[in-house]
SEVEXSE-71414 format. One record per residue (C-alpha): x, y, z; residue in one letter; residue number from 1. Coordinates in Angstrom, 1 decimal, decimal comma, m for minus. Each point is the difference from the previous one (the first is absolute). Layout:
PT      x      y      z residuo num
PT      X      Y      Z       A NUM
...
// end
This chain:
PT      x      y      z residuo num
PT  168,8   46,7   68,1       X   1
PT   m2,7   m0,5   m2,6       X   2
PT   m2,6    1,2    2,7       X   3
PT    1,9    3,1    0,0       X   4
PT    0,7    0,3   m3,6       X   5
PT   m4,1   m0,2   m0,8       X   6
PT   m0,2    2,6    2,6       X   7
PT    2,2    2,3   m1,3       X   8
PT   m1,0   m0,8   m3,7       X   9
PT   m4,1    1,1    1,3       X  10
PT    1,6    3,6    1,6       X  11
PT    1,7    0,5   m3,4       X  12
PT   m3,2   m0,7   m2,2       X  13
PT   m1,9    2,1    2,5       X  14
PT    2,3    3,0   m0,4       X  15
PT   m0,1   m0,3   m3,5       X  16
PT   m3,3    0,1   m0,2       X  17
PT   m0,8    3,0    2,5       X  18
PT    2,5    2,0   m2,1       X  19
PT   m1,8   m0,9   m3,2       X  20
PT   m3,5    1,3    2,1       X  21
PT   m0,2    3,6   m1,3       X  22
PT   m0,3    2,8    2,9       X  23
PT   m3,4    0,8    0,7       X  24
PT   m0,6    3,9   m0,5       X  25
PT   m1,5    2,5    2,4       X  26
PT   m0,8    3,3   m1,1       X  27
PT    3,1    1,3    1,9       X  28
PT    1,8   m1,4   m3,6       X  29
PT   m2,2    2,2   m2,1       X  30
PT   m0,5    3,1    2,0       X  31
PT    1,6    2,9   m2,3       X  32
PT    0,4    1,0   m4,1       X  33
PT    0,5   m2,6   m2,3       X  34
PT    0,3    1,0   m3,6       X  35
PT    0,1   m1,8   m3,7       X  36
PT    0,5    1,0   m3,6       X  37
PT   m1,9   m2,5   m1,5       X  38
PT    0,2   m0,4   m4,2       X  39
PT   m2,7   m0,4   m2,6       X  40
PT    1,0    0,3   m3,5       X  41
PT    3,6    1,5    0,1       X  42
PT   m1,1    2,5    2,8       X  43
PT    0,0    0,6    3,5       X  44
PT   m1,6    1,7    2,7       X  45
PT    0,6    1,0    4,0       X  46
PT   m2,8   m1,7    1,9       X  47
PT    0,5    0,6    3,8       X  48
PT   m1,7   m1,6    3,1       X  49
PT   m0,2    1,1    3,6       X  50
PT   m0,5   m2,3    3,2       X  51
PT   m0,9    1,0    3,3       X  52
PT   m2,8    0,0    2,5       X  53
PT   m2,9    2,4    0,1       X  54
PT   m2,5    0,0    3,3       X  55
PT    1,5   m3,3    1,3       X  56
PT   m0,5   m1,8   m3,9       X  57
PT    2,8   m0,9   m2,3       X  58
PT   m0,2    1,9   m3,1       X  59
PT    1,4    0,7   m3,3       X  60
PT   m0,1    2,4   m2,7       X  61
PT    0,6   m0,1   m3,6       X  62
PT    2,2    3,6   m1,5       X  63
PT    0,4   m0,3   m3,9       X  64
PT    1,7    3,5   m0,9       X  65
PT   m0,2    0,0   m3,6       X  66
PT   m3,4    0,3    0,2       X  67
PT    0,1    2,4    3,3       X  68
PT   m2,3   m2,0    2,3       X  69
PT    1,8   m0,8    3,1       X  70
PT   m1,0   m1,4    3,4       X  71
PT   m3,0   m1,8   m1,7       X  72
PT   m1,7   m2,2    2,8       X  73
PT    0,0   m4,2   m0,7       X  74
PT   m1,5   m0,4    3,8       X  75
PT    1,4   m2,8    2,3       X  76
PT    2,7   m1,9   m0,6       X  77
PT   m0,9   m3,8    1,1       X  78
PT    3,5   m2,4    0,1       X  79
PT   m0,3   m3,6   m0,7       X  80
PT    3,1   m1,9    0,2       X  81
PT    2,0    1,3   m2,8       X  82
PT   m3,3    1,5   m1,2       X  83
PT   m1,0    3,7   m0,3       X  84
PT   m2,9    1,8   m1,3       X  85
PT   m2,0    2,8    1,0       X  86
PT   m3,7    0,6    0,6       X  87
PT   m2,2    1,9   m1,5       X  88
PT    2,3    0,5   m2,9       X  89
PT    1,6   m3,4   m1,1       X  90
PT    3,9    0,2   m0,6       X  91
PT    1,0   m3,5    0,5       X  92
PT    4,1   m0,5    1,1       X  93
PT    2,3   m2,5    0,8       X  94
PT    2,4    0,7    2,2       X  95
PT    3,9   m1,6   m0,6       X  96
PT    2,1   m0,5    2,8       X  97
PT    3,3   m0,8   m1,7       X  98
PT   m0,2    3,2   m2,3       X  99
PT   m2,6    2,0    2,7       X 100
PT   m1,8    1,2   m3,0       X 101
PT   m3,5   m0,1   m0,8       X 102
PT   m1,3   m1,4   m3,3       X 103
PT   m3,1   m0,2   m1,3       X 104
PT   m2,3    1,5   m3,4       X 105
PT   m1,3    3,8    0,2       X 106
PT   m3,8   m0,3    0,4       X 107
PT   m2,2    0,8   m2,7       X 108
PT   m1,8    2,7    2,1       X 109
PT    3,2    2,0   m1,3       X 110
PT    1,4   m1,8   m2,8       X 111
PT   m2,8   m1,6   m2,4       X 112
PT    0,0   m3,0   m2,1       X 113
PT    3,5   m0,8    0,4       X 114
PT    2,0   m2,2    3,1       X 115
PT    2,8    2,2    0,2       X 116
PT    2,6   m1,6    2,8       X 117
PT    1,5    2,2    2,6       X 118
PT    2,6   m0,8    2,4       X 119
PT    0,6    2,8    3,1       X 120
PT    2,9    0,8    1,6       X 121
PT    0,7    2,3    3,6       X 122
PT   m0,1    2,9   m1,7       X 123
PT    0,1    4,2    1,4       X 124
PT   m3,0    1,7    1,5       X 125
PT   m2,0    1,5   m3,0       X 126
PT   m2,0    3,4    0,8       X 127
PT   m2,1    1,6   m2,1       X 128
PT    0,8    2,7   m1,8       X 129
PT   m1,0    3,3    0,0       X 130
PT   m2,3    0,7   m3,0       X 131
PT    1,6    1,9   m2,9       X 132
PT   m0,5    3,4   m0,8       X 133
PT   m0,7    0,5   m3,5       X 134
PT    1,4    3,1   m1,2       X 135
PT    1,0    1,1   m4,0       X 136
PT   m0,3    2,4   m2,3       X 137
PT   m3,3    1,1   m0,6       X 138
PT   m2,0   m0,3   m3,4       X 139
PT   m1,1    3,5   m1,5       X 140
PT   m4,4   m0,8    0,4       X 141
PT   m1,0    1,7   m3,2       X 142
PT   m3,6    0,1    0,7       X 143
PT   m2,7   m2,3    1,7       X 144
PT   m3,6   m0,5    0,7       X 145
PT   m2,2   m1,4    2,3       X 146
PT   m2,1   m3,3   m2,0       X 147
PT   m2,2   m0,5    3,7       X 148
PT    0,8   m3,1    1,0       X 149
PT    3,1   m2,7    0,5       X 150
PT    1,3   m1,4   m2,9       X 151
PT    1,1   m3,8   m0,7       X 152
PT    0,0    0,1   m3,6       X 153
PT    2,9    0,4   m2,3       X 154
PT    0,4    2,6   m1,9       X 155
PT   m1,1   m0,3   m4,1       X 156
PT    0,7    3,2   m2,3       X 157
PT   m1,6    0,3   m3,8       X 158
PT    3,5    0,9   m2,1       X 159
PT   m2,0    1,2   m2,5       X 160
PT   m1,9    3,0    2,4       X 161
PT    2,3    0,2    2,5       X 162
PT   m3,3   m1,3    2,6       X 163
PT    1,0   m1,4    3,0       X 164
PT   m2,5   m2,4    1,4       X 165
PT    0,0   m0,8    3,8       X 166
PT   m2,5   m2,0    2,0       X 167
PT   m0,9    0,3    3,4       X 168
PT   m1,6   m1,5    3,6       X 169
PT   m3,2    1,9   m0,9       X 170
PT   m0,6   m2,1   m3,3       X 171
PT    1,0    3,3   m2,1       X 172
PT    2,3    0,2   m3,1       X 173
PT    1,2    3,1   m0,5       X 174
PT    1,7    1,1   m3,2       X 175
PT    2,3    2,7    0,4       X 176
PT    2,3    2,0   m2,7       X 177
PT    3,6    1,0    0,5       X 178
PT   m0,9    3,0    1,6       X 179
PT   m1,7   m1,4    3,0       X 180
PT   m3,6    0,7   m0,8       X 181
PT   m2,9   m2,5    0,0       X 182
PT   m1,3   m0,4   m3,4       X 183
PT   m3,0   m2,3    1,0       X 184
PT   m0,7   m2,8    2,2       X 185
PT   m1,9   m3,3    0,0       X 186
PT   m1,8   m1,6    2,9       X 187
PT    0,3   m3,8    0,5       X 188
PT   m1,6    0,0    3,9       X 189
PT    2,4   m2,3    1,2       X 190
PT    3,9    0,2    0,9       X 191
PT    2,7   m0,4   m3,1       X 192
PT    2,6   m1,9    0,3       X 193
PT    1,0   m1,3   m3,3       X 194
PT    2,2    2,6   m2,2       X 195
PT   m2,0    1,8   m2,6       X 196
PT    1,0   m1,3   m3,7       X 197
PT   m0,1    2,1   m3,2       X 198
PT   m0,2   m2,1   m3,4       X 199
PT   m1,0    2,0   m2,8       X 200
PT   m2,9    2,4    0,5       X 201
PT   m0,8   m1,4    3,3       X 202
PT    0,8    0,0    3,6       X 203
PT   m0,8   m3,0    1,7       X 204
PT   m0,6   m0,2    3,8       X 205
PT   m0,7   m2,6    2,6       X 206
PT   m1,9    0,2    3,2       X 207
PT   m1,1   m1,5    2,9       X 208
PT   m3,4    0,7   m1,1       X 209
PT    0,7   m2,9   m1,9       X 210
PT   m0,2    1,0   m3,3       X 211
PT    2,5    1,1   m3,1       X 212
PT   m0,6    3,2   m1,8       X 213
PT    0,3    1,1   m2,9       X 214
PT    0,4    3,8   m0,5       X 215
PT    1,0    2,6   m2,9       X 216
PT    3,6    0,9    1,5       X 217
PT   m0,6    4,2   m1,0       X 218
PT   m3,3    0,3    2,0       X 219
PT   m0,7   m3,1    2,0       X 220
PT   m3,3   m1,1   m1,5       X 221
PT   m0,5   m3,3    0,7       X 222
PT   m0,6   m2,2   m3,3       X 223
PT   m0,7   m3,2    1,7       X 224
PT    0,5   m1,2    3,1       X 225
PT    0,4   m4,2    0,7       X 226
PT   m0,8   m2,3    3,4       X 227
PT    3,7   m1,9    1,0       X 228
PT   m0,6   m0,8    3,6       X 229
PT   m2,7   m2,3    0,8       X 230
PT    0,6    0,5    3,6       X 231
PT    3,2    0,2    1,2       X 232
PT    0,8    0,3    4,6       X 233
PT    0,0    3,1    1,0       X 234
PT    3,6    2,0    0,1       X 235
PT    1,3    0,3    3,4       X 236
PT    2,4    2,4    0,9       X 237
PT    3,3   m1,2    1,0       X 238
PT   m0,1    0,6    4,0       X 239
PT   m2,8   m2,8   m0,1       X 240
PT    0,8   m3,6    1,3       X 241
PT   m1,4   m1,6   m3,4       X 242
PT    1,2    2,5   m2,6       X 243
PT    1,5   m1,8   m3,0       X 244
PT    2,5    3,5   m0,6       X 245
PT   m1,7    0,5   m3,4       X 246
PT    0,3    3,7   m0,3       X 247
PT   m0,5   m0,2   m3,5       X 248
PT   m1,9   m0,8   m3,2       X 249
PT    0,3   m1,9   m3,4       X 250
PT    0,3    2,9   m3,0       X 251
PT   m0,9   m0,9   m3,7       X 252
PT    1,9   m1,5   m2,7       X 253
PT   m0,6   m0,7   m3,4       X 254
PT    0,8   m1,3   m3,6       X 255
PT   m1,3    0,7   m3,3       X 256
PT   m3,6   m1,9    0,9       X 257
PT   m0,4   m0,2    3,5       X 258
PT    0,5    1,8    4,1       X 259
PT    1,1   m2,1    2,9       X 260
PT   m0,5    1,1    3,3       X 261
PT    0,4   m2,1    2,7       X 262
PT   m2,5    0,3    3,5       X 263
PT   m0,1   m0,5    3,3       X 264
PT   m2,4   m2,8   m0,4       X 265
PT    2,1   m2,4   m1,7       X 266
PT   m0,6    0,4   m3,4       X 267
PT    1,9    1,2   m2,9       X 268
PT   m2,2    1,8   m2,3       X 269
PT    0,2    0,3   m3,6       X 270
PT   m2,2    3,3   m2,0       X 271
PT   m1,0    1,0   m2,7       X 272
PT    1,3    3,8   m0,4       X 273
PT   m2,5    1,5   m2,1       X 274
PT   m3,1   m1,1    2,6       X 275
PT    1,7   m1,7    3,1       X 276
PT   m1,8   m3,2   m0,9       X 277
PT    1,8   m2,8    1,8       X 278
PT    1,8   m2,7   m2,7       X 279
PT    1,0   m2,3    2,7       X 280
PT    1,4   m0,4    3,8       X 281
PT    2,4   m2,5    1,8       X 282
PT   m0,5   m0,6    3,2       X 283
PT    3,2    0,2    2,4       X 284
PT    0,5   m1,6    3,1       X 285
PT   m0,1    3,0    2,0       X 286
PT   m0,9    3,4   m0,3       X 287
PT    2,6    2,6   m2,3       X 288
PT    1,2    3,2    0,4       X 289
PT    3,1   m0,2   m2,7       X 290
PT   m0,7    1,3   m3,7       X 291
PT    0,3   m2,8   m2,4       X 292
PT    2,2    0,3   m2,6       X 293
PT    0,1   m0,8   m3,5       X 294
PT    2,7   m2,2   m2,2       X 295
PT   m0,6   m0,9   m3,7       X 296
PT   m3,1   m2,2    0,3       X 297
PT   m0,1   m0,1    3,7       X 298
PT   m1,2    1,9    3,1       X 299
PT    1,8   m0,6    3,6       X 300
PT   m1,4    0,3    3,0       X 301
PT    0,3   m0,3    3,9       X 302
PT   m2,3   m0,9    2,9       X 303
PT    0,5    0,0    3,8       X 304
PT    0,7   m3,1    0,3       X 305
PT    3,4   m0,2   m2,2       X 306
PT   m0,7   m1,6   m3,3       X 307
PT    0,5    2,1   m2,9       X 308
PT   m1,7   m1,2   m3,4       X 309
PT    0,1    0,4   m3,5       X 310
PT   m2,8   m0,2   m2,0       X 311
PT   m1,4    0,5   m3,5       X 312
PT   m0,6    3,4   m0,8       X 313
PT   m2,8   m1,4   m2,4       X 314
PT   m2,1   m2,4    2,2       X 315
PT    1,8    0,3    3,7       X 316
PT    1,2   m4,0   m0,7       X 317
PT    2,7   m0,2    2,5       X 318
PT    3,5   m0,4   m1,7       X 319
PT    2,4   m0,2    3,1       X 320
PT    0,1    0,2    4,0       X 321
PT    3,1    1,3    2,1       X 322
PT   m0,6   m0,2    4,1       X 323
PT    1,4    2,4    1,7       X 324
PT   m1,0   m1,7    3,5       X 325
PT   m1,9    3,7    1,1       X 326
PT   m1,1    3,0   m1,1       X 327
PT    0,9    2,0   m2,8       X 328
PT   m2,1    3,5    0,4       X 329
PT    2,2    1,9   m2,2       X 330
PT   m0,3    0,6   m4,0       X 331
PT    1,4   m2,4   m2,4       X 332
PT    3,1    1,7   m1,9       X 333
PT    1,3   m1,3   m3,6       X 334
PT    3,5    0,6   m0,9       X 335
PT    1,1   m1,9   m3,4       X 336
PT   m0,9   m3,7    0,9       X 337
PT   m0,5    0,1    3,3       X 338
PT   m2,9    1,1    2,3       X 339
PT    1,4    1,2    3,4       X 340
PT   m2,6   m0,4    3,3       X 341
PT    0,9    1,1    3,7       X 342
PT   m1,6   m2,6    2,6       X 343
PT   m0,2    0,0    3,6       X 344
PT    2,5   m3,2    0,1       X 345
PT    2,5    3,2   m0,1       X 346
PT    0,8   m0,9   m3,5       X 347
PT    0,1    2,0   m3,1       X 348
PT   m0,6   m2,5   m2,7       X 349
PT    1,3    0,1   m3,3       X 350
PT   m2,2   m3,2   m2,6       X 351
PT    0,3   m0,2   m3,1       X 352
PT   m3,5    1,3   m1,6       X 353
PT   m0,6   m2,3   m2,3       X 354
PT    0,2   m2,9    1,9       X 355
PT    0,2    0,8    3,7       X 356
PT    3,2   m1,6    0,8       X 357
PT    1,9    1,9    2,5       X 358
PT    3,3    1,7   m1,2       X 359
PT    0,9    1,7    3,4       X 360
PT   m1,2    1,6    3,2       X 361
PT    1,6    2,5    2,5       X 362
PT   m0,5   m0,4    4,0       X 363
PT   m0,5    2,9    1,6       X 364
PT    0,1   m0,7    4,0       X 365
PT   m2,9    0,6    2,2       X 366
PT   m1,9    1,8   m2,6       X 367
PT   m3,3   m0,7   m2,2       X 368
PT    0,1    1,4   m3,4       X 369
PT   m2,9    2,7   m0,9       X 370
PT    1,7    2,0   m2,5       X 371
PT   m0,4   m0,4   m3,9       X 372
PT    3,3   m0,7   m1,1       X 373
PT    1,0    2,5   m3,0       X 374
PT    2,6   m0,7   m2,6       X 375
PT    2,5    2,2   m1,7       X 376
PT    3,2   m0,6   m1,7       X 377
PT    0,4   m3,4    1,3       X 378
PT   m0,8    0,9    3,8       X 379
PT   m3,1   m0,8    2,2       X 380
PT   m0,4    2,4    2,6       X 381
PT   m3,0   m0,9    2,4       X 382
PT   m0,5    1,4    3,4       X 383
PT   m1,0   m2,5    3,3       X 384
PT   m1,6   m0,2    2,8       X 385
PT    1,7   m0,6    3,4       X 386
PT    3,2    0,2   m1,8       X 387
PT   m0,9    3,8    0,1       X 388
PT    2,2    0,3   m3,3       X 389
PT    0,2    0,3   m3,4       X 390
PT    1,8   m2,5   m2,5       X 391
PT    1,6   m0,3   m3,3       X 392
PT    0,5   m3,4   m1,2       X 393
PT    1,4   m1,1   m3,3       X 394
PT   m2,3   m1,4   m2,2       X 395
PT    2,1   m2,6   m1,4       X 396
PT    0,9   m2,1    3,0       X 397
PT   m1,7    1,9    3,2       X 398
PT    2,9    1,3    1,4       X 399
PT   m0,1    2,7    2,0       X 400
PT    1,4    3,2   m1,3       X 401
PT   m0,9    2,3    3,4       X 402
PT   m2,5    0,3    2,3       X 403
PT   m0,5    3,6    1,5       X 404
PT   m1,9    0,3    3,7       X 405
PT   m2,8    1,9    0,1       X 406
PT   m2,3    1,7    2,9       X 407
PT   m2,7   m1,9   m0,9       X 408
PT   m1,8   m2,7   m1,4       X 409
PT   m0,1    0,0   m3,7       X 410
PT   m2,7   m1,8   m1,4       X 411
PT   m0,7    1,7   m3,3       X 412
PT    1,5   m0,2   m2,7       X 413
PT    3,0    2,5   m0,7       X 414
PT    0,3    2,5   m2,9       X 415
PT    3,5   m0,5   m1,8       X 416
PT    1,7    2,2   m3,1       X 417
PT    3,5    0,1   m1,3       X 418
PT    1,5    1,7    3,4       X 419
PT   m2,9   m0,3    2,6       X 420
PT   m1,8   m2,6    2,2       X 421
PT   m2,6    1,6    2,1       X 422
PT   m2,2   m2,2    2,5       X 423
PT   m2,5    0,7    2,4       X 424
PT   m0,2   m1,2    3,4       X 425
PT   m2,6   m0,5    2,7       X 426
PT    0,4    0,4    3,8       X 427
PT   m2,2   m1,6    2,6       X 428
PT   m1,5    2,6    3,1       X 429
PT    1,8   m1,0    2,9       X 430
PT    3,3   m0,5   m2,0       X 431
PT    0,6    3,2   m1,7       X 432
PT    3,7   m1,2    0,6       X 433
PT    0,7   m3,5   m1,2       X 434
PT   m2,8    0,6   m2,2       X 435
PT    0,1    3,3   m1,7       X 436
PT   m2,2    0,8   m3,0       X 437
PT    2,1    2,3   m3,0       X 438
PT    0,5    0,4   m3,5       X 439
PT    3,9   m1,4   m0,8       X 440
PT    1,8    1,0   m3,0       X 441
PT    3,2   m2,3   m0,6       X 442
PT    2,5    0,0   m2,6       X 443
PT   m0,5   m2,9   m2,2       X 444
PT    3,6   m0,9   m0,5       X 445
PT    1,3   m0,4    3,7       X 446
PT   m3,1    0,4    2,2       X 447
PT    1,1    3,4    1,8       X 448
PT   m3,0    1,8    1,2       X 449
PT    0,0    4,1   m2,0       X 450
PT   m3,1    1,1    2,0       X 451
PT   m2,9   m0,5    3,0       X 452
PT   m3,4    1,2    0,2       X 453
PT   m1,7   m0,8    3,0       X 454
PT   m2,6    1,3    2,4       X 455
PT   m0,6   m1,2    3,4       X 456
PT   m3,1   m1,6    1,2       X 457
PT   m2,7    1,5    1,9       X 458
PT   m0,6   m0,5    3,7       X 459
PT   m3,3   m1,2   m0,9       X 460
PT    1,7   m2,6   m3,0       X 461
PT    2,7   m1,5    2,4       X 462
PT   m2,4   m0,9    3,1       X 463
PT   m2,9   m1,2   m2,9       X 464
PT    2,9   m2,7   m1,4       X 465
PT   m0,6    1,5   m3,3       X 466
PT    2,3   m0,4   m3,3       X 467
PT    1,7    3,3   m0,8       X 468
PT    1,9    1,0   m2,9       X 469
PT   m0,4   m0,6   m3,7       X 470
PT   m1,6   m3,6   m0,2       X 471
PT   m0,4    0,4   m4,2       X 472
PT    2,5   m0,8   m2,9       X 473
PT    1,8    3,9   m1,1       X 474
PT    0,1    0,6   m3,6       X 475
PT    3,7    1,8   m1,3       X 476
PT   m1,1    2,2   m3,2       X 477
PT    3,1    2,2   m1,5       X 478
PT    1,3    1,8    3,0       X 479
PT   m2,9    0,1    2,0       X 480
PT   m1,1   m3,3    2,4       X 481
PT   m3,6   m0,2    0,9       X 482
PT   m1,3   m2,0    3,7       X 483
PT   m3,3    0,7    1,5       X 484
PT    0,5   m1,3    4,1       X 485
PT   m2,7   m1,4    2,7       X 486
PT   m1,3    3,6    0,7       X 487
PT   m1,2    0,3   m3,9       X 488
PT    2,5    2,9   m0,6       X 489
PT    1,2   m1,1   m3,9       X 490
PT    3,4    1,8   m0,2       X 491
PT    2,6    1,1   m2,8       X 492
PT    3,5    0,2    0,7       X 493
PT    3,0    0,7   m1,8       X 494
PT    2,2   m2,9   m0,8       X 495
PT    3,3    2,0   m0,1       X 496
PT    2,8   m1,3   m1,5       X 497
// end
């Protein structure tokens, strides 16, 4: 009897234990859609992946539709145990048997920074969709002229003489009055990026020459010109393995006694505006693209690699340093207090300016932030990269307030007045579209898109990869908007009403 009794005490512990072993899964479990709204500061977002085998292989592909990308390749799926990742692109899984979900963190190839947990579920097949057709009302084109070469530059315009100043690929600012003739323009050699800045008598202009000048703003002789890049890598365009994305360039800003312009060769540079006589430099931790800014005694500034500093405006003593863990290649915005930054964590960051604390920051999914936020009436309306949108966020607390799809990327800054926001967007060769280059005008209360300008790419632009579209920030004056696109055409519209 107790023989027996041990013996059937052993079967029971054995089936226990098999039924606390967890099933091993094949990739017959996974084969199929799975799909997860994972969520990351109040918000979520569809992320979608696909199973199956290709040539013989077990595969799997990564859709996230917010951003449109769909079907992108991770390679082989390789199971161990309970274990799943992929190979060459890393997406790490677990797989649970008693829920059949998979759970794991999103990989920072698509989500930087932050470990944002996902759990998937059996979800429907996702296809892609067709890409939209972007059709409005048409802005009235007033007049335009041909400047010779693509243009990356913002817009600047002299209030005073009604001058618009536009840089180019060539290394050529052009000045140009409100009836579209070219009143004179100044050679720099090398391409400019950074937006032209009038302060009193002056234009100001950056190039890739390496040098600021200093020219009269009514007939573009140069008074003085200044060396602020000591060497900096080469650009390379964005179709290029090792491109840092740095379509753009540091413009000036100043105070009563000094300029600060910040270079591609890690140093933030402080002037002397009657001679261009350097006062002092910092040296960043990475190279710069982002205007500083300037706050009472300070000046604020951003590298490449995150940290954003404040430091005297007298002697360059660092006062305070904010990291925002990668790069922040668009200009530094006061409003009030605060200095507002876009990074490419995905966050737009609110700190306060005087001591770099932060006070807030916005998430916007799967998308870097290029564009120069621009405040009015206690809104920040930026536009974004992958995102393919624009935003308006409140000021206050970071909220959102809308976000409006657009056809392209929009990586400038937009132009905003009481009734408008108008943003430009760039469109990549082979994508004309998912990404669709345009000129957007929005109304700044809800979002609604009023009007469309767009022009479709050459044959010869989509099979070169090129950008189309209008890469550099619009300028809204009275009733007429001003945008100069990637063929060098500068354009006025009418705003309407």
């Amino acid at each position: 009897m107790i023989v027996r009794l041990g013996i059937g005490l052993i079967c029971l512990t054995n089936a226990i234990a098999l039924q606390a072993q967890p099933a091993t899964l094949a990739f017959s479990d996974l084969a199929g859609w799975w799909s997860a709204d994972p969520v990351y500061a109040g918000e979520s977002s569809r992320v979608v992946l696909q199973f199956s085998e290709k040539d013989g292989k077990p595969v799997a592909e990564l859709s996230l539709p917010a951003i449109g990308a769909y079907a992108i390749s991770l390679g082989t799926v390789i199971l161990d145990g309970n274990r799943i990742d992929t190979k060459p692109l890393s997406f790490p899984l677990t797989w649970n048997p008693d829920s059949r979900t998979l759970s794991g963190v999103l990989p920072h190839d698509a989500v930087p920074v932050y470990d944002i947990a996902v759990e998937f579920h059996r979800g429907e097949p996702v296809a892609k969709p067709e890409p939209m057709q972007w059709k409005g009302k048409q802005p009235k084109v007033k007049w335009s002229v041909q400047l010779g070469a693509a243009a990356w530059a913002g817009l600047e315009r002299d209030a005073q003489s009604g001058l618009l100043f536009v840089g180019n690929e060539q290394g050529v600012l052009n000045a140009v009055d409100a009836s579209g003739s070219i009143r004179w323009k100044f050679p720099t050699e090398k391409a400019i990026r950074g937006r032209p800045a009038v302060i009193g008598e002056s234009v100001y202009v950056t190039s890739d020459s390496g040098f600021l000048y200093q020219l009269n703003k009514h007939t573009g002789a140069e008074k003085w010109r200044a060396r602020i890049d000591a060497g900096s890598p080469e650009r390379l365009p964005t179709d290029q393995e090792k491109s840092r994305w740095d379509q753009y360039g540091s413009s000036v800003v100043a105070d009563a006694q000094r300029l600060y312009v910040a270079s591609r060769d890690n140093n933030l540079y402080a002037l002397d505006p009657e001679n261009g006589r350097e006062i002092w430099r910092v040296t960043a931790g990475d190279m710069m693209t982002a205007t500083p800014a300037v706050y009472r005694d300070l000046v604020l500034f951003a590298a490449f690699d995150g940290k954003v500093q404040a430091v005297s405006a007298r002697d360059g003593k660092v006062r305070w340093t904010y990291d925002a863990k990668l790069a922040v290649p668009g200009d530094l915005v006061i409003s009030g207090d605060r200095v507002l930054l876009g990074s490419r964590t995905y966050d737009l960051i609110a700190l306060d300016a005087a001591s770099g604390k932060e006070q807030w920051r916005r998430y916007y999914w799967f998308s870097w932030i290029e564009s120069t936020p621009v405040v009015r009436d206690g809104f920040v309306y930026t536009g974004s990269s992958d995102a393919v949108s624009v935003y308006a966020i409140k000021v206050a607390d970071g909220s959102l307030h809308w976000k409006t799809p657009v056809p392209g990327w929009s990586w400038s800054r937009t132009a905003v007045n009481d009734k408008f926001v108008v943003a430009g967007t760039v469109g990549v060769g082979p994508l004309p579209g998912s990404r669709s280059g345009a000129l957007v005008a929005l109304e700044r209360g809800s979002g609604a898109v009023r009007w469309l300008y767009q022009e479709e790419p050459s044959k010869d632009v989509i099979d070169a990869k090129k950008n189309w579209g209008f890469g550099a920030s619009p300028l809204i004056v009275d009733d007429t908007v001003y945008a100069v696109d990637l063929k060098g055409r500068l354009y006025a519209f009418e705003l309407g009403s």
